[in-house]
C-alpha positions as CSV (number, residue, x, y, z in Angstrom):
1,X,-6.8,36.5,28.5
2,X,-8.8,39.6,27.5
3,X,-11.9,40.0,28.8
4,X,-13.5,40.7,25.2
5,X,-12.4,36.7,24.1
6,X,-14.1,35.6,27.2
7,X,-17.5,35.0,25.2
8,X,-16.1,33.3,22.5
9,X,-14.7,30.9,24.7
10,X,-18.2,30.2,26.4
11,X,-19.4,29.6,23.1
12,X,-20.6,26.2,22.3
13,X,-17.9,23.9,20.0
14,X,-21.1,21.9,18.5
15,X,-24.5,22.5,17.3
16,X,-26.5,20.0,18.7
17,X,-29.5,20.4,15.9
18,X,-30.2,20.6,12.5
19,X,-26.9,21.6,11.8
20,X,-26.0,23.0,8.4
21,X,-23.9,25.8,6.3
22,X,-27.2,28.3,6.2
23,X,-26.4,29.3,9.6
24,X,-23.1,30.8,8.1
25,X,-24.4,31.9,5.4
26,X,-26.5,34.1,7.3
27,X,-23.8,35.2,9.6
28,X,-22.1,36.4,6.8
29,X,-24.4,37.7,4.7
30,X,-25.0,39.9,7.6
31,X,-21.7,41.2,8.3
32,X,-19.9,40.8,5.7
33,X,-21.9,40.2,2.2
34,X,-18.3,40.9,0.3
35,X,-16.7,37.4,1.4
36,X,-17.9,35.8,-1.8
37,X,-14.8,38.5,-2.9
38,X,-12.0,36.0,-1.0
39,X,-9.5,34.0,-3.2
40,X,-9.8,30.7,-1.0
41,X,-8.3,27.7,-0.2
42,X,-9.9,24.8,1.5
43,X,-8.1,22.2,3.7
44,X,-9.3,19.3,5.7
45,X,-8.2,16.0,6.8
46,X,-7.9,13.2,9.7
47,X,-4.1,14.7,10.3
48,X,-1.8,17.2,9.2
49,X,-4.2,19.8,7.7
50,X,-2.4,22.8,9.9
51,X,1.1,21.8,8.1
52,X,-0.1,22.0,4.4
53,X,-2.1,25.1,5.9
54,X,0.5,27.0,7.2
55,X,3.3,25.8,5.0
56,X,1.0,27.0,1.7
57,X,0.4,30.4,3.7
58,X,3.6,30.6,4.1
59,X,4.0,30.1,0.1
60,X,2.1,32.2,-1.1
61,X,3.6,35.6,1.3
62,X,7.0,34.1,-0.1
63,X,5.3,34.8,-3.6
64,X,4.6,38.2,-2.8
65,X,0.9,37.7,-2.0
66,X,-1.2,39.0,0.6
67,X,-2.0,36.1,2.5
68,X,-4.3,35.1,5.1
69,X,-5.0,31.6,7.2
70,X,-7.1,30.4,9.6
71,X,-6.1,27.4,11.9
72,X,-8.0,25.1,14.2
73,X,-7.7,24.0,17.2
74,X,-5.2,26.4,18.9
75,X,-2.9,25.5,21.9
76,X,-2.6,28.3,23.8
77,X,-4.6,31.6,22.8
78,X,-7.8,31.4,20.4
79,X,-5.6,34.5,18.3
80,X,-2.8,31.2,17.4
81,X,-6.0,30.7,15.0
82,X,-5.8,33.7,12.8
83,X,-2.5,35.0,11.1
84,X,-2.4,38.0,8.4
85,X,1.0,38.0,6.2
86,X,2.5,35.7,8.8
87,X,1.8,37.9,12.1
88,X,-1.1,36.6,15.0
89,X,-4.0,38.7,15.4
90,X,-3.7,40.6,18.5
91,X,-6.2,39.8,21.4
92,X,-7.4,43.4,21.4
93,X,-8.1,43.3,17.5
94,X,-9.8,40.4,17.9
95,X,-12.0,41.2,21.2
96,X,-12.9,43.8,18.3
97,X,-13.9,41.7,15.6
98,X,-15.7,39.7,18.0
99,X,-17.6,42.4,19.2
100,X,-19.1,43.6,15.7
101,X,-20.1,39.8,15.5
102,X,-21.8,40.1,18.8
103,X,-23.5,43.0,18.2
104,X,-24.6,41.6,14.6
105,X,-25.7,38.3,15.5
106,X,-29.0,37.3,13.4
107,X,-31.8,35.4,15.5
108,X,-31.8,32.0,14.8
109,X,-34.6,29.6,14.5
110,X,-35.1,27.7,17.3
111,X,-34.6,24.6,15.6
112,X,-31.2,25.5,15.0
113,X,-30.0,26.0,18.6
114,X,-27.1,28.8,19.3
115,X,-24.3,29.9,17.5
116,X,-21.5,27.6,17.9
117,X,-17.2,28.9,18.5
118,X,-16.2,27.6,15.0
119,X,-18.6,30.1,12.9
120,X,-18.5,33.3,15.3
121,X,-14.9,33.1,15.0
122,X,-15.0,32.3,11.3
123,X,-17.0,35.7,10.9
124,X,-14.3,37.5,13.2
125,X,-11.3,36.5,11.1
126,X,-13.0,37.8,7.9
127,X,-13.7,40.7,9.4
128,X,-10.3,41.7,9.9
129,X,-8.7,39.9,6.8
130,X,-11.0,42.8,5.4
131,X,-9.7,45.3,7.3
132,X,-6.9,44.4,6.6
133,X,-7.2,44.8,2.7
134,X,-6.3,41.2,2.3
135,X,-7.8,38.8,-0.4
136,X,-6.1,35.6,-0.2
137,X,-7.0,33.0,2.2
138,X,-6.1,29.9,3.7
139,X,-8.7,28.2,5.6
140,X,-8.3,25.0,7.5
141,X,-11.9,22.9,8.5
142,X,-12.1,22.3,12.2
143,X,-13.7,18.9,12.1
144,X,-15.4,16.5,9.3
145,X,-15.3,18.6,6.2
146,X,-18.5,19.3,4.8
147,X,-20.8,20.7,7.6
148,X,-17.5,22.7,8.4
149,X,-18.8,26.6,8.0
150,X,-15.6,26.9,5.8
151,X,-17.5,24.6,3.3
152,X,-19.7,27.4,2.5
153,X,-17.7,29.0,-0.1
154,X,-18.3,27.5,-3.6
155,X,-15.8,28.5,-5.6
156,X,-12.1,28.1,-4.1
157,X,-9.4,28.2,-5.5
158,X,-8.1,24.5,-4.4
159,X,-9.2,22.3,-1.9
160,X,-6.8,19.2,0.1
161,X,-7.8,16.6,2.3
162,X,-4.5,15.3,3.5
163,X,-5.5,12.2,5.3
164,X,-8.0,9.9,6.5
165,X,-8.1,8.0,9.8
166,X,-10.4,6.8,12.1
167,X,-10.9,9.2,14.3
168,X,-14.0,11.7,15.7
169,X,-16.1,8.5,15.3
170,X,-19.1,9.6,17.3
171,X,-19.3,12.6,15.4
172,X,-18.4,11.7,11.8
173,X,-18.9,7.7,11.2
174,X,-17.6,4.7,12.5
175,X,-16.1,3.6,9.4
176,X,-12.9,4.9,7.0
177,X,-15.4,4.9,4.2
178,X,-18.3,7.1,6.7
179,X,-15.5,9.4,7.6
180,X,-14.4,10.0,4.1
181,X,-17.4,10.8,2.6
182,X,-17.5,13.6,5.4
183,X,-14.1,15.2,4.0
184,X,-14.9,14.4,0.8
185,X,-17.8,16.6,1.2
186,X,-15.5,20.2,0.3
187,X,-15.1,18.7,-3.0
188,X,-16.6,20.9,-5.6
189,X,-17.3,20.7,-9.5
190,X,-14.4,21.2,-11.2
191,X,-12.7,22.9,-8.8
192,X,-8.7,21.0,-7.9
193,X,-8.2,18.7,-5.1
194,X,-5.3,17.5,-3.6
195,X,-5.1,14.7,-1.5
196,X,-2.4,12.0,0.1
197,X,-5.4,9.3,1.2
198,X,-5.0,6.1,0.3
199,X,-6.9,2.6,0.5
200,X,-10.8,3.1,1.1
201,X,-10.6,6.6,1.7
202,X,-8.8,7.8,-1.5
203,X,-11.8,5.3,-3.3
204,X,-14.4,7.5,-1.6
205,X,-12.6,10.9,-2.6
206,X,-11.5,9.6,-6.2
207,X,-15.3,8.8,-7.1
208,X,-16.6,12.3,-5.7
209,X,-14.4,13.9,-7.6
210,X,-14.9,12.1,-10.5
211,X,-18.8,12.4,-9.9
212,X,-18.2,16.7,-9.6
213,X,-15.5,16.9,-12.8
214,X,-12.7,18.2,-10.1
215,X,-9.4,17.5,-11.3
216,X,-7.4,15.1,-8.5
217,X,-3.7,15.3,-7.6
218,X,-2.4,12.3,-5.8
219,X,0.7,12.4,-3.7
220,X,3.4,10.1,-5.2
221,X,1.4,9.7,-8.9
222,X,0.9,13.3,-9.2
223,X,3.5,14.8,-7.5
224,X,6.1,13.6,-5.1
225,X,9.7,13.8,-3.6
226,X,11.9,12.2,-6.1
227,X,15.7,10.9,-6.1
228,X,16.6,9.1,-9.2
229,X,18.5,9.9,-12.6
230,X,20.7,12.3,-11.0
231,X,17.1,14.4,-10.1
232,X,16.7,15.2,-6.4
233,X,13.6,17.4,-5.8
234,X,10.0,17.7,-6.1
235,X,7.7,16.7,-8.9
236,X,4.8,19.1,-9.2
237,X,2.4,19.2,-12.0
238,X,3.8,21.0,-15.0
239,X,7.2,21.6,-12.9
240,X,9.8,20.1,-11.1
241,X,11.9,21.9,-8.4
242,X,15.6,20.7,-7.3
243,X,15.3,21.2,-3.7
244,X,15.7,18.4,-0.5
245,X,15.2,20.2,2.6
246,X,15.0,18.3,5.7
247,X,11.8,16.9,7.1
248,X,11.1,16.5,10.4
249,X,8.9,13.2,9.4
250,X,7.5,11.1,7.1
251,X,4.5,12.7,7.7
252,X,5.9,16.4,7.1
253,X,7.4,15.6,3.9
254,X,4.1,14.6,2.3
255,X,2.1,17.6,4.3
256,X,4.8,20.3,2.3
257,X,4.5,18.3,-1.1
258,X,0.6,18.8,-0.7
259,X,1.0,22.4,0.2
260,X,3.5,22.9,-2.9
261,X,0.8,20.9,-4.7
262,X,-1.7,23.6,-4.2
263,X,0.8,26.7,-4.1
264,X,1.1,25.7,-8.5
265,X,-2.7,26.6,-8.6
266,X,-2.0,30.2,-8.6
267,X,0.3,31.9,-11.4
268,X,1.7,33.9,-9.5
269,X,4.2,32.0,-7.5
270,X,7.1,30.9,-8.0
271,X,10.3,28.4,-7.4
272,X,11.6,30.2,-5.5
273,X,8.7,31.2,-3.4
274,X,8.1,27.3,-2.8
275,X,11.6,26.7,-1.7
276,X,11.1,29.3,1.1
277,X,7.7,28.6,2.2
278,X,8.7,25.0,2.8
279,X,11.4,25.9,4.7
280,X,9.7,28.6,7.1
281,X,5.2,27.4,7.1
282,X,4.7,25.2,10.6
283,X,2.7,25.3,13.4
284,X,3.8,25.3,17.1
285,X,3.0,21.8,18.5
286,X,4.4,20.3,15.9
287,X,7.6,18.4,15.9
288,X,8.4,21.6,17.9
289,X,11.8,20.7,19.3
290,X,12.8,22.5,23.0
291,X,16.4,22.0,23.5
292,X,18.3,21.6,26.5
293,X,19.4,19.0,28.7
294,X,17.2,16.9,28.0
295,X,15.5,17.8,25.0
296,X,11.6,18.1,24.7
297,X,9.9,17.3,21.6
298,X,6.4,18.1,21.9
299,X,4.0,16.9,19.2
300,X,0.1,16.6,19.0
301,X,0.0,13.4,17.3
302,X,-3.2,11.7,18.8
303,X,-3.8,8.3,16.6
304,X,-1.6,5.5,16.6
305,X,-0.5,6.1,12.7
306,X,0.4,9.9,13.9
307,X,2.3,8.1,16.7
308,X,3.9,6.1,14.9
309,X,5.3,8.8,12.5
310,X,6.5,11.0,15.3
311,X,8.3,7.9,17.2
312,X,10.1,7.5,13.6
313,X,11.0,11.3,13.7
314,X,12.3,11.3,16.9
315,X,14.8,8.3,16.2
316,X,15.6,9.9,12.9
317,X,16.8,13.1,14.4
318,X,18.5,11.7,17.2
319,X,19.4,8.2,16.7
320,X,21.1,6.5,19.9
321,X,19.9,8.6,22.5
322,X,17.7,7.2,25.6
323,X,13.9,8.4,24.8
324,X,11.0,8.4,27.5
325,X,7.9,9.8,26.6
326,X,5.1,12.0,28.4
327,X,1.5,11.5,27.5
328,X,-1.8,12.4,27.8
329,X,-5.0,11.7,25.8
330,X,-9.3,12.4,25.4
331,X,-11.4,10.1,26.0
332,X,-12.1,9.3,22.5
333,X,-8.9,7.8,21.3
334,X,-7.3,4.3,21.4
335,X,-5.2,5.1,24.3
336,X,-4.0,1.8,25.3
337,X,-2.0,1.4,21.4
338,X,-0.8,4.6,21.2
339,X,1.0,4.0,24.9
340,X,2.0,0.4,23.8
341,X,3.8,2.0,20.4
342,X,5.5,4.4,22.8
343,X,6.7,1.9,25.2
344,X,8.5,-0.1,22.5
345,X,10.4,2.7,21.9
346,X,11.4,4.0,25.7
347,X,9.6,4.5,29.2
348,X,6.2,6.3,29.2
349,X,5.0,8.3,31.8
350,X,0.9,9.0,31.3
351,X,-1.0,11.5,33.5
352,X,-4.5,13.1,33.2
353,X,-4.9,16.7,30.9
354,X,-6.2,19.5,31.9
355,X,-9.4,19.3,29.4
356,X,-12.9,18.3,30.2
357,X,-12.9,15.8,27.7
358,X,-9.7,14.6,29.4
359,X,-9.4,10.6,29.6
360,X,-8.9,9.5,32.9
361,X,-5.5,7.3,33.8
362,X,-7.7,5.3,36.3
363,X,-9.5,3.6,33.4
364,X,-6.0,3.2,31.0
365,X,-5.6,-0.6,30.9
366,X,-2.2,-0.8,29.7
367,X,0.1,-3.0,32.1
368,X,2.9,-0.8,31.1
369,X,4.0,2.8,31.7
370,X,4.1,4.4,34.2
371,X,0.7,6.1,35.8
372,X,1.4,10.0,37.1
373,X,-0.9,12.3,39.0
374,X,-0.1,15.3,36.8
375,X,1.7,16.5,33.3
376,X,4.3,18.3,35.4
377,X,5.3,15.0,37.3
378,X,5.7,12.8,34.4
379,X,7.9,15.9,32.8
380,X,10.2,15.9,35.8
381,X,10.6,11.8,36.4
382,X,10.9,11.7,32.2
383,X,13.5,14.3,32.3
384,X,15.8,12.2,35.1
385,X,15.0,9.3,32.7
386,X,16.4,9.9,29.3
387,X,18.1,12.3,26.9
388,X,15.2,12.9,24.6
389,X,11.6,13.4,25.8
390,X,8.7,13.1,23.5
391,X,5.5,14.8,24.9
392,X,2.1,13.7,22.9
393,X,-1.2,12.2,23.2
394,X,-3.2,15.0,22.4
395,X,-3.5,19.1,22.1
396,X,-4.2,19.6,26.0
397,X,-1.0,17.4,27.1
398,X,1.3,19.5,24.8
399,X,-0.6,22.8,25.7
400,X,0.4,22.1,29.2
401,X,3.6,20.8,28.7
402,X,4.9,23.7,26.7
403,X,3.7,26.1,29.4
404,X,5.6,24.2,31.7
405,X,8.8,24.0,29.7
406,X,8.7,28.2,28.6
407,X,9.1,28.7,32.9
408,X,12.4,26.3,33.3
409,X,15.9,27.5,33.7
């Protein structure tokens, strides 16, 4: 890694404080008082966020527009997080960025503790979307929704919050309706939102909105995938588009709608642009297929429903081959369902991640499975095991994995 990323890295993911958006508000205000200037969009949710972000990046360039996005978490490099016109900041442009940030830093009140990863490198990518001449952007929320420094802009052009799920409950509630509220917290007046929650959550986001005059598209009343009448394509409001491509999963085919959903917002794109942007906008780490003998299919699903949708993938793509799995969680997640789900479908082999919030095997109490001292091992006894090889649980297991899998013949 360069040295200049090393002190981003050392920052702090949290505030532990008296945490709220005037912190970057001042970091911006400082450095760059033009980003009230961005055309935004605003994306959140419990799981896939990054899809409908990249996939409605990856719109809008199709459309002609100069398009920025901004991702979170990364798996392998911090620079995975910010993309101009489809290409990766470099690490040396960004060990630049950073360093106008460092050397710009406002003090702080002590009541508000340090500056924190998420809104240092916020500041950075601005910094060279400006450079770059760029105007459109494509933000995805790191965690919760509304004390997310992305939340700071008022006026943005749409805003999604693809899912909710119980997850990040010692952070942002220990209910659906707690964690909703905390995504529903981007909404703003009169300003679109897009949204493929259901049950509690989509209650909690439907009466925000309403509250706040923000018109609400709702995957499958809205806009959907449709085959009927001799129509096969998508449903989007005020147009419909004849085009089926083929989804990875359940999941993925929503994610794209949403991102199409959004894409209508601005007058400038087109069918066409859509049709392409589908096709080409993803993220590595996701439903990201290694072939070979066997084949790897690595995916960061890390709640039982996101496990469930990439079992359903797997068996869809490759229906009557042997599956084993490789897994490997945080300490924060129901690990014990998520391995039971996967052992209904073939042999799981768990191990520990390389993460200090890593949840350790010794404590997994699951009478299945079977227990591994490392990532690598369960790869190699997987591989002898089966002809397809899902690798999950969480970011750090597929980080690992996929460094593993670049080095092999």
């Amino acid at each position: 890694m360069h040295k200049g990323l090393t002190w981003l890295e050392e920052l702090p993911r949290f505030s532990k404080v008296n945490y709220n958006l005037f912190r970057t508000w001042l970091l911006l205000q400082r450095l760059l008082p033009e980003y009230k200037e961005f055309d935004l969009y605003f994306i959140t949710g419990s799981k896939g966020k990054g899809t409908v972000a990249a996939t409605l990046a990856a719109i809008l360039n199709a459309a002609g527009i100069s398009t920025c996005l901004v991702t979170s978490p990364h798996l392998v490099s911090p620079t995975e997080r910010l993309r101009c016109n489809g290409v990766d900041i470099s690490e040396e442009e960004l060990a630049d960025c950073l360093q106008q940030v460092a050397a710009n830093l406002p003090d702080l009140p002590a009541r508000y503790g340090s500056w924190i990863y998420s809104e240092v490198i916020l500041a950075a990518a601005f910094l060279w979307f400006h450079a770059r001449g760029a105007r459109t952007v494509v933000l995805e929320a790191g965690l919760g929704g509304r004390l997310d420094p992305g939340n700071l802009f008022r006026r943005p052009r749409g805003t999604c919050i693809s899912t909710v799920m119980l997850e990040h409950r010692g952070v942002l509630g220990n209910t659906l309706a707690e964690i909703a509220r905390e995504k529903a917290g981007i909404i703003k007046p009169r300003i679109p939102i897009v949204t493929g929650a259901r049950g509690i959550p989509l209650q909690v986001i439907a009466k925000r909105a309403e509250s706040l005059a923000a018109p609400l598209y709702l995957y499958d009343r809205d806009f959907a995938w449709e085959e009927k009448n001799g129509f096969r394509g998508l449903r989007l409001p005020g147009k419909t588009l004849q085009l089926f491509p083929c989804f990875a999963t359940d999941a993925d085919k929503v994610n794209k709608a949403m991102a199409a959903c959004l894409a209508v917002l601005h007058p400038q794109v087109t069918e066409a642009a859509i049709a392409e942007g589908i096709s080409t906008g993803g993220l590595p780490g996701r439903f990201e297929v290694i072939s070979g003998t066997p084949v790897f299919v690595l995916d960061v699903a890390h709640t039982p429903e996101s496990i469930d949708n990439f079992i359903a993938g797997i068996k869809r793509k490759y229906p009557g081959r042997s599956l084993a799995f490789v897994a490997g969680f945080l300490e924060d997640k129901p690990v014990e369902v998520m391995l039971a789900k996967m052992e209904a479908a073939g042999k799981v082999f768990y191990a520990p991640v390389e993460d200090y919030r890593g949840y350790n095997p010794q404590a997994i109490l699951f009478a299945g499975g079977v227990r591994t001292p490392s990532i690598s091992t369960a790869l190699s006894l997987a591989a002898a095991e089966a002809e397809v090889v899902g690798v999950t649980g969480s970011f750090a297991a597929v980080r690992e994995a996929r460094g593993l899998l670049s080095k092999r013949d």
